[in-house]
C-alpha positions, 0 to 999 in steps of 0.5 A, a space after each residue: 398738102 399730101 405728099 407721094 414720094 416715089 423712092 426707088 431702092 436698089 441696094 437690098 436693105 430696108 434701113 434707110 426706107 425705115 428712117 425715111 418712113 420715120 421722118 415722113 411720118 411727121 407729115 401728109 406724105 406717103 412713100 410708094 417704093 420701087 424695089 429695083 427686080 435685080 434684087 430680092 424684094 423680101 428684105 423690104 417685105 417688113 415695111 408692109 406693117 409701116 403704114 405710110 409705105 407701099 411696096 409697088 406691084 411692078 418692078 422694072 430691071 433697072 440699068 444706069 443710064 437706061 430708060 427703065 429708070 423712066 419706066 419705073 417711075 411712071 408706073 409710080 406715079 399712075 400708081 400712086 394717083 390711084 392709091 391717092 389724091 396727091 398735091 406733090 410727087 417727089 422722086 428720090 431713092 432710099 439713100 437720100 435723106 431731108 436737109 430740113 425739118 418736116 414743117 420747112 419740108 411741107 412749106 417749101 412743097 406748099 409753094 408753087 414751085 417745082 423744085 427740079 434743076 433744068 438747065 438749057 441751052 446745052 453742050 453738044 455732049 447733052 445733046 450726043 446723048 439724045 441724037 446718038 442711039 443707046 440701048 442700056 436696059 440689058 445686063 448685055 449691054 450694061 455699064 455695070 459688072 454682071 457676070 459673063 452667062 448673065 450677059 447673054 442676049 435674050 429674046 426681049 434685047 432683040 425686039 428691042 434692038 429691032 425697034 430702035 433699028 427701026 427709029 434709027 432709019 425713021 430719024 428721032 423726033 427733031 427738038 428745038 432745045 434738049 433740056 437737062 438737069 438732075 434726076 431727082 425732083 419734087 413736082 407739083 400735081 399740074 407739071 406731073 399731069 403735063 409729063 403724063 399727058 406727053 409722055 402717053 400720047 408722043 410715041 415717037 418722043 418717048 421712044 428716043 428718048 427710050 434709045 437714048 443715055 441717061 434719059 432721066 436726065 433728059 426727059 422729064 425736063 425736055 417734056 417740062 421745058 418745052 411746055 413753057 409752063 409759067 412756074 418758078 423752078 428751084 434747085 432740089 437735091 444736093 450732091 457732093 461730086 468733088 471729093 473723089 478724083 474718079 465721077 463719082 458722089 461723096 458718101 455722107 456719113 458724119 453728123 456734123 458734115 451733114 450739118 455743114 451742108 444744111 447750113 450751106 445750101 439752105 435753100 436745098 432741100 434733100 441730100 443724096 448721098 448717105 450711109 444708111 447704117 450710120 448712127 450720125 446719120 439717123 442722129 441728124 435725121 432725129 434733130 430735124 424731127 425735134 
């Protein structure tokens, strides 16, 4: 079972690259890292000597809820199947870490399963952000703070905006059912080729999704969704998002909460989110391995 991890970091800091490279180690696996172009690519320069990483050639600006997400992990994955022959891809990001040990890790990759959360029907605020037309892959028009002179429109934010024009007077491609979930999965090689094949030749579905919000969400899972493939489908990652008044992820930190977790969700497989420059963290990381 060889393994491609896609992990897309985003936060200046190889730590957490280098304890996912240690647990992975332990396995057929194989990381192939998108470094987010937003940031200065050489502080991952030194995982080049790690021999189970890559540091991908092409990197994208990536904005929340922009299509550029989805960018950057196709270009993942057609890298990664030309590095390799790979039976599993997983998408994650360098503060996540495994819930379980590298033998319960490669069993659960080993069934026939796609582990990714895909919900439908769905509420009219899912299918809002699919019908109503977004453009969030500019530091013009991004959710984020950037700095007023970082905000100008540039040459490449008005093609763009022509073409999403363009599909607006055109009408996006009509779906019977939008499908939705959490963006982080680990597909099998078959449903990854599927993704592919549509992503590829469905021009006019890919580029409403492209002017829609949050597509990661969204895309993969409508593609999957309405393929009607017959392969069961478990939940993958978990996140804590109740601890906080505001909508935002609770931080684990604590060994011991990150035992709690894996006692509670057994059949999950990856948490998100974690302190990277956590000693408990790395601790309960190195309880997996033993």
């Amino acid at each position: 079972m060889k393994v491609a991890v896609i992990c897309l970091a985003y936060l200046g800091d190889p730590s957490g690259i280098y304890l996912l490279s240690k647990y992975f180690a332990h396995m057929d696996a194989h990381l192939f890292l998108h470094v987010d172009a937003k940031v200065p690519v050489e502080p991952y320069e030194s995982l080049k000597n790690e021999p189970n990483v890559t540091l991908l050639p092409c990197r994208h600006e990536i904005f929340w809820g922009g299509f550029n997400t989805v960018r950057a992990t196709v270009s993942a994955i057609e890298f990664a199947q030309e590095f390799g022959d790979f039976d599993r891809f997983v998408l994650t990001t360098e503060d996540s870490i495994p819930l379980v040990t590298p033998t319960e890790l490669a069993r659960g990759f080993a069934s026939d399963v796609d582990w990714i959360a895909i919900h439908a029907p769905n509420p009219q605020w899912v299918w809002q952000r699919y019908e109503k037309f977004f453009f969030l892959d500019s530091r013009a028009t991004s959710f984020r703070y950037f700095e007023v002179e970082e905000r100008s429109i540039t040459e490449g934010d008005l093609s763009q905006l022509d073409r999403m024009r363009q599909l607006a007077a055109e009408g996006k491609t009509e779906l019977p059912e939008i499908y939705h979930g959490c963006g982080w999965w680990a597909l099998t090689r078959e449903t990854i080729q599927t993704i592919l094949d549509r992503h590829r030749s469905d021009n006019r579905l890919r580029e409403s999704f492209e002017f829609s919000a949050i597509p990661e969400e969204q895309y993969f899972h409508t593609i999957i969704g309405m393929a009607e493939i017959d392969r069961p489908r478990k939940h993958f990652m978990y996140v804590d998002w109740d601890r906080h008044d505001e909508i935002k992820p609770y931080i684990f930190s604590e060994r011991e909460e990150l035992r709690g977790v894996r006692k509670e969700h057994p059949d999950l497989l990856l948490v998100r989110k974690v302190s990277m420059h956590s000693e408990e963290v790395a601790s309960f990381v190195d309880e997996l391995l033993e």
